[in-house]
N, C-alpha and C positions, 0 to 999 in steps of 0.2 A: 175702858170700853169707849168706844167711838160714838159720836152723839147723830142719830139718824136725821138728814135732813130731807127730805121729799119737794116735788113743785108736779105742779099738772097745769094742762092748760085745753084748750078746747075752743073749735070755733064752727058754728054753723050758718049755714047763708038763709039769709032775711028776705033778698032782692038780690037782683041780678049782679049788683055790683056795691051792696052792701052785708054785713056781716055781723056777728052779734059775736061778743069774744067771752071767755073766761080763761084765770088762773088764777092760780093759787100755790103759796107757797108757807111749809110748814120748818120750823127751824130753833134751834136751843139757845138763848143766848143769856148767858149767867144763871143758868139752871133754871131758867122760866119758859117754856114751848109759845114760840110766838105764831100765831096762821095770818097771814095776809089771802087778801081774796079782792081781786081785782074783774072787772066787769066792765065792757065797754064795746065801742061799733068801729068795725073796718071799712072803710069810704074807698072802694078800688077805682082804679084808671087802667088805661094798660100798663102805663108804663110806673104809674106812685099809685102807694097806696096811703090814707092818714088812719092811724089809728086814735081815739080819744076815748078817756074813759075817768075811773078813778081806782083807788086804790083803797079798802075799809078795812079796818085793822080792830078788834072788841078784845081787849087785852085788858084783865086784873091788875096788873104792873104798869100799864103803859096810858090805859085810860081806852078813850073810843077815838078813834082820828079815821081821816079823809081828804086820801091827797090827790088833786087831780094828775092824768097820769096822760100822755101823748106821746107818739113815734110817727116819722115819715120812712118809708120805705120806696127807694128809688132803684128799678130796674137799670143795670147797667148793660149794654151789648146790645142786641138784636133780641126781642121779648117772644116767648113760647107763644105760639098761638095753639 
């Protein structure tokens, strides 16, 4: 039987050109169900966006951890207005 893996993710605006993020992701790994659940703010431009946040993990197996987490995101071409 195939082992279910899930993710979600979610974002609502704060400000005009800020963003509040979530996801989360659920997954098996040596027969122990790990969840990660990530939380962090979207910083838009027109053209980049910075994402920063972190990443909190409360795992039996794994202990409690917290990894800080960032992405840029860089429109290429001619941007949607």
């Amino acid at each position: 039987m195939a082992d279910a893996h899930f993710s979600w993710a979610g974002s609502i605006r704060a400000a005009r050109r800020v963003a509040l993020l979530l996801e989360g992701y659920t997954f098996e790994d040596y027969g122990s169900r790990i969840t990660l659940t990530g939380v962090g703010l979207r910083f838009m431009g027109r053209r980049v966006a910075l994402d920063a946040g972190a990443v909190l993990s409360v795992e039996a197996d794994y202990g409690v951890f917290l990894v800080p987490w960032g992405s840029l995101h860089i429109v290429f071409g001619r941007p949607k207005i």
